[in-house]
C-alpha positions in Angstrom: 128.5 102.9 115.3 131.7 102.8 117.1 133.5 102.2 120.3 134.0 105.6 121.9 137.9 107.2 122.4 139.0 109.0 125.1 140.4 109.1 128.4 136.6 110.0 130.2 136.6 105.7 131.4 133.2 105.9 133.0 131.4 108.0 130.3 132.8 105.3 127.9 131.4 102.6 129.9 128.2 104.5 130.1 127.7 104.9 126.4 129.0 101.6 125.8 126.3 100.0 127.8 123.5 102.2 126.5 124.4 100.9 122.8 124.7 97.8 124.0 121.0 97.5 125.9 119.4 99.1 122.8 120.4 97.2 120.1 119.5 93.9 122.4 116.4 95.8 122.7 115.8 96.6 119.1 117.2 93.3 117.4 116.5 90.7 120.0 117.3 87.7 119.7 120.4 88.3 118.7 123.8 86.9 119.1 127.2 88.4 120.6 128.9 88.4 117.3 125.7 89.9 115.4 126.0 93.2 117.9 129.9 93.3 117.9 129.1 94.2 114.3 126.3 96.3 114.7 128.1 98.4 117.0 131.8 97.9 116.1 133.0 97.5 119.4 135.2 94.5 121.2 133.9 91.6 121.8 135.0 91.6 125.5 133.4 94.9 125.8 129.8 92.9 124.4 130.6 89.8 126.5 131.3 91.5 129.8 127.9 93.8 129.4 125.9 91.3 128.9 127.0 89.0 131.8 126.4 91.8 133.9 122.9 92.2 132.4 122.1 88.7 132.7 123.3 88.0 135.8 121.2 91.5 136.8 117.9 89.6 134.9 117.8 92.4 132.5 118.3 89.6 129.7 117.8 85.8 129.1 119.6 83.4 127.2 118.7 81.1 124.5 119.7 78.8 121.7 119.5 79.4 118.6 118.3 76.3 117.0 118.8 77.0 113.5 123.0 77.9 113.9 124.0 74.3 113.7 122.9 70.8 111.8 125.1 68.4 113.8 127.1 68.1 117.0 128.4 71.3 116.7 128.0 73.6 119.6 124.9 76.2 118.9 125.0 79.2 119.0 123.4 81.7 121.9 121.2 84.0 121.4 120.3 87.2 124.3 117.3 89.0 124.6 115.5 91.3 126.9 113.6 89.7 129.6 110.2 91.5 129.4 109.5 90.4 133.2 112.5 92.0 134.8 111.0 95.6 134.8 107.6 97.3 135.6 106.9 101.2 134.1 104.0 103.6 134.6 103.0 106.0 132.1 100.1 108.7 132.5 99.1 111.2 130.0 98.1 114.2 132.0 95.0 116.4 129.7 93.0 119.1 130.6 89.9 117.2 130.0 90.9 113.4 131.0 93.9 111.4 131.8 95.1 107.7 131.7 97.5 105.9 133.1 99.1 101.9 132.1 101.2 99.6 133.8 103.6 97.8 131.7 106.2 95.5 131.6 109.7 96.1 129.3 108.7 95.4 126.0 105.6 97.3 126.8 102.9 94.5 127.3 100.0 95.7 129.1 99.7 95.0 132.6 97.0 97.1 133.6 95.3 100.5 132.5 92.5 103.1 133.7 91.6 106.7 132.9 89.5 109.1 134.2 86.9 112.0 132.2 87.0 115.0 134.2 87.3 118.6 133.2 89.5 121.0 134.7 90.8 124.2 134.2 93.9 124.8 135.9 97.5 123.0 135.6 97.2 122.0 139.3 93.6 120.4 138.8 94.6 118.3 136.1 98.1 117.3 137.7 96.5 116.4 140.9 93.9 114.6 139.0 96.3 112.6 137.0 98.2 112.0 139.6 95.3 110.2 141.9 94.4 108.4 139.2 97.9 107.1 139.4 97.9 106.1 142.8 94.3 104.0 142.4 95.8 102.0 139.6 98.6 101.1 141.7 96.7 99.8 144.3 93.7 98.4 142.3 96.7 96.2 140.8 98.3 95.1 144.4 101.8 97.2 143.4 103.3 99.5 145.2 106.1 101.9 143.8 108.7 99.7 145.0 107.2 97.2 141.9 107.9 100.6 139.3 111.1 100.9 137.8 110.2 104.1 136.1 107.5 106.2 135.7 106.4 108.5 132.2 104.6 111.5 132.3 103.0 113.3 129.5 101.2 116.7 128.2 100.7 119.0 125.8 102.8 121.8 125.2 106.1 122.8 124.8 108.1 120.5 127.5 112.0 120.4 128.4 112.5 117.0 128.7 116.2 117.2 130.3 114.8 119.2 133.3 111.2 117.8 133.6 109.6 121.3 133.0 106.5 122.7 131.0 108.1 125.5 129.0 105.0 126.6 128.3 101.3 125.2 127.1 100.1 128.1 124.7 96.7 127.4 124.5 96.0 127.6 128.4 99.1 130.1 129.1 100.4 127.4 131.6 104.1 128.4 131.8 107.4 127.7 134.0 105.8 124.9 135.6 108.4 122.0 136.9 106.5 118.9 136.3 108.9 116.7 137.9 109.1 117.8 140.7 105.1 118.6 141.0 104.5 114.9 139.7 106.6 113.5 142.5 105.6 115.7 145.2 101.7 114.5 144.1 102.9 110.6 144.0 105.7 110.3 146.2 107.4 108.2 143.8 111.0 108.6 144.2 112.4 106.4 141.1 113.2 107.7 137.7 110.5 110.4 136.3 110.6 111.2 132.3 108.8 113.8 131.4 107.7 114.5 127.7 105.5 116.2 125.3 102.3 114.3 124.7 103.1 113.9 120.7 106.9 113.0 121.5 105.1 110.2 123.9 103.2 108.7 121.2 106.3 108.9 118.7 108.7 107.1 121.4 105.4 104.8 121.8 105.6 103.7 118.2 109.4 103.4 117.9 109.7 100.8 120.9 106.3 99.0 120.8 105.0 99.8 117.1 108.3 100.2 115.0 107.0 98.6 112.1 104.5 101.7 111.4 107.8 103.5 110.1 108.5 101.1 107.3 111.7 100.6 107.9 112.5 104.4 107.9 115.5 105.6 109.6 114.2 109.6 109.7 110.2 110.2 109.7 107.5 112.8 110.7 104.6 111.9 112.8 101.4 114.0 113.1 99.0 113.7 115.9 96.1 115.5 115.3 93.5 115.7 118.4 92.6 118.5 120.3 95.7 120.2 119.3 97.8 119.1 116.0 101.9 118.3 116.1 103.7 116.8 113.9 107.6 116.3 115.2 110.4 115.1 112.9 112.4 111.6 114.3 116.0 110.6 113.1 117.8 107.4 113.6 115.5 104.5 114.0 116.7 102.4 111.7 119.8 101.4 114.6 118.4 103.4 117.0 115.2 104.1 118.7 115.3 107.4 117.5 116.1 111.2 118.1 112.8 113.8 118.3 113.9 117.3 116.9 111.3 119.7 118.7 107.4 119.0 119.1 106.8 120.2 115.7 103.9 122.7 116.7 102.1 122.6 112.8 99.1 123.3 114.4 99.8 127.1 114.7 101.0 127.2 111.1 99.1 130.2 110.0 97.3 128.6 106.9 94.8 132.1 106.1 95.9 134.7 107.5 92.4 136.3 107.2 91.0 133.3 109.1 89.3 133.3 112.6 91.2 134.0 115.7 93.0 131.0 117.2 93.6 130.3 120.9 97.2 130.9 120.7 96.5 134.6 119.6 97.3 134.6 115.8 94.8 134.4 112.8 94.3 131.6 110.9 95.8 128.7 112.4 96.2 125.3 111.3 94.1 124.3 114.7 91.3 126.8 113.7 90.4 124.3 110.9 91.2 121.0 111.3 91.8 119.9 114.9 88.8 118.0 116.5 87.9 121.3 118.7 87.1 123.2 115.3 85.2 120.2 113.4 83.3 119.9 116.6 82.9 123.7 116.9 81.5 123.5 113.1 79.6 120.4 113.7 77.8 121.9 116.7 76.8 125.2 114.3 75.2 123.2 111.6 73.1 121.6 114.4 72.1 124.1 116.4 71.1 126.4 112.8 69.3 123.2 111.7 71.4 123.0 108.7 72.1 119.1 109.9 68.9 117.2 111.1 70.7 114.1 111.8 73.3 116.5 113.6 70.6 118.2 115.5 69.4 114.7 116.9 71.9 113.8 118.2 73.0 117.5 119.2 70.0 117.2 121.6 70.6 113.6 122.6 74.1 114.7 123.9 77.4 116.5 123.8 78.7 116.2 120.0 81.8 114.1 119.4 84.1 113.0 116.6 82.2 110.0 116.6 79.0 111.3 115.8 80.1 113.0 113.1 82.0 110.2 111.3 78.5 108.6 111.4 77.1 111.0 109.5 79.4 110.7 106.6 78.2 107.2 106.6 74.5 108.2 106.4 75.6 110.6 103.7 74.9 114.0 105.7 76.3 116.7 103.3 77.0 119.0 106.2 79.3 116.1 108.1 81.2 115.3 104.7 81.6 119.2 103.8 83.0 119.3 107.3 85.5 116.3 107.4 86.4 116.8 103.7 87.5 120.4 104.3 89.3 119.7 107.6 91.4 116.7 106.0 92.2 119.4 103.1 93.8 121.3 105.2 95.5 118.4 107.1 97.3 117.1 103.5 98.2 120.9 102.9 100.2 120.6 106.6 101.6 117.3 105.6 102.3 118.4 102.3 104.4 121.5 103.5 106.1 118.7 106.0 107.2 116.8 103.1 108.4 119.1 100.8 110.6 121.3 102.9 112.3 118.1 104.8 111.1 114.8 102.9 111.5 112.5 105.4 111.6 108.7 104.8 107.8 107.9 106.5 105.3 110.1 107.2 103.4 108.8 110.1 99.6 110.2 111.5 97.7 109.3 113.9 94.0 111.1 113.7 90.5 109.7 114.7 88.9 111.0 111.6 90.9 107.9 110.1 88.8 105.9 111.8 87.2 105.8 108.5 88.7 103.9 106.3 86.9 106.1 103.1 88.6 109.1 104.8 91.9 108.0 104.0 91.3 108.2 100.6 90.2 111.3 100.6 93.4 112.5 102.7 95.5 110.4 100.2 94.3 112.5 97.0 94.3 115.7 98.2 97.9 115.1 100.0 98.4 113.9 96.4 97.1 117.3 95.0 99.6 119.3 97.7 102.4 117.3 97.4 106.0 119.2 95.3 106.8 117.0 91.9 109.8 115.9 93.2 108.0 114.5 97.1 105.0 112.8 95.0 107.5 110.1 93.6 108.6 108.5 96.8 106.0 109.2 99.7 105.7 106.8 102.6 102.5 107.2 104.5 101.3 105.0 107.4 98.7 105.1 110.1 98.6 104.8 113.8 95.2 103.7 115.1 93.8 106.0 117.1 93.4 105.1 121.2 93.0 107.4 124.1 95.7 105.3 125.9 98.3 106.2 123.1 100.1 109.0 125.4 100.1 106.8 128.2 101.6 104.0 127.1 103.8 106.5 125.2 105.2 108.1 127.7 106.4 104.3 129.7 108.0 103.7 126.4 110.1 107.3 127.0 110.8 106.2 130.6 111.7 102.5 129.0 113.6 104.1 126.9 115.6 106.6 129.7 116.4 103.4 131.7 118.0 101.7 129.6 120.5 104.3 128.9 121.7 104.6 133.0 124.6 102.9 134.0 124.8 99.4 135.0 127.0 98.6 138.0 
């Protein structure tokens, strides 16, 4: 990395900064010296930032003990100051959302959600939204306590303007989400808006970086109600770049396959998101070609859950199900991996709540994978918690603030 050229002073200073911030962020503790070299700028450039972001709270000082043996003057070290900044991140679904409260380096402050169905973008915004506004008072904040606030959701979002290109399973479309989020909230700070995947990726890079294995490009999959798997670049110095929201759920994996929400036949979604095991699961029980499924079919609603308890009790119908749906997830992944090999291939997935499931996904990714992607595969899990996109999306406003300009 290197000092910027040019005669634009302020964007300079801007950048600058923004390097600076991160790689205290990233590598912290760390000394003045160790990012002059990381970065390859002056040192008067690193020493003037950082008094200005300690004398702003942004960073604390400290020594570091193990730089000298004797009298010699130690060395100091500077480090984000986890304290000096508050973020909210919701997660905005058609079926739930969830909100946190959380400090810099994205310790929990509070959380709460909320399990209610609705069927129109403005029914699940304004429900998002409230729930919001309760967990700001149920923790005695108000939004002059919020540095930044996160939003996320499914679909295709641009992130620069804050707007919901389109969502093409429920047709939402054109929707600015920015503005509509503060209008609901009346928070007036800085508002990131993201895709609900993208959340969970800039999640792992800030809070969970260790999940890449030291990867400096990777994919990562989320496969829920919906399945994306988006391709991120430059987290080895970085926090890292997301190219798209890598929509592999509407791969078309049979084109003579069942109809798919989005219109087309066949879709990756059709077969192995948690709507179409469900869909499956619900089938077997109601045709009685699952007792145990049928119990608990009449007890209540089937969920994911459920059905990973019936691979335990060795119900063929639940392990034909999962089996099949984890097929086609490797054949996704497998297609990821040999058309762009990326270092780390991450997934997140409830059906990996079982640890016997990953085996299974291992082999048949094993089965899928090109000769030449088999030899050096990376592949590491994400456990699986609603609060994921929430705490996903404060990492993308974390991430957003640290990149303004410091006066």
């Amino acid at each position: 990395m290197s000092e910027i050229k040019g005669n634009n002073l302020p964007r300079i200073k801007v950048t600058n900064q923004a390097l600076i911030r991160e790689a205290i962020y990233k590598f912290g503790p760390i000394s003045r010296l160790d990012i002059t070299k990381l970065l390859d700028l002056t040192f008067p450039t690193i020493t003037t930032n950082i008094s200005l972001m300690l004398e702003d709270g942004l960073l604390v000082e400290k020594c570091d003990d193990s730089s000298s043996s004797g009298r010699g003057r130690k060395t100091m070290l500077v480090d984000i100051n986890p304290k000096s900044r508050l973020f909210m991140g919701i997660e905005m679904r058609r079926h739930a959302s969830y909100a946190v409260i959380v400090d810099l380096k994205g310790n929990l402050i509070s959380q709460k959600s909320v399990k209610r169905f609705h069927d129109d973008y403005e029914g699940s915004l304004e429900e998002a939204c409230s729930l919001a506004l309760v967990l700001l008072e149920e923790s005695g904040m108000t939004w002059n306590d919020i540095t930044g606030l996160g939003f996320c959701l499914p679909g295709i979002v641009d992130s620069k303007n804050g707007v919901l290109a389109i969502h093409p399973r429920f047709k939402w479309k054109g929707r600015n989400t920015k503005e509509d989020v503060r209008r609901a909230t009346g928070y007036n700070g800085l508002i990131t808006v993201v895709n609900n995947t993208c959340a969970r990726v800039y999640g792992a890079s800030l809070f969970n970086s260790s999940v890449f294995m030291g990867a400096d490009h990777a994919a990562y999959m989320y496969a829920g109600t919906g399945i994306k798997c988006p391709l991120v670049f430059s987290l080895k110095n970085h926090f890292g770049s997301i190219v798209g929201e890598g929509e592999v759920g509407h791969m078309v994996v049979n084109v003579s396959g069942p109809l798919c929400e989005c219109g087309n036949h066949g879709c990756l979604e059709s077969y192995a998101s948690e709507n179409a095991i469900l869909r499956e699961a619900d089938r077997m029980a109601v045709e009685h070609k699952s007792p145990l499924l049928y119990s608990l079919y009449s007890d209540h609603r089937l969920e994911i859950k459920d059905v990973l308890y019936g691979m335990d009790m060795g119900d063929r119908e639940c392990i034909r199900i999962v089996t099949e749906a984890l097929d086609y997830l490797s054949l996704a992944i497998a297609n990821v991996n040999n058309f762009v090999k990326p270092d780390c291939v991450v997934v997140e997935c409830k059906l990996f709540e079982r640890e016997e499931n990953k085996k299974i996904f291992e082999m048949a990714l094993k089965r899928n994978l090109s000769w030449n992607s088999i030899l050096d595969y990376n592949l590491s899990y994400v456990k699986c918690d609603e609060f994921n996109g929430a705490l996903g999306s404060s990492a993308a406003a974390i991430r957003e603030n640290l990149q303004l300009f410091m006066e």
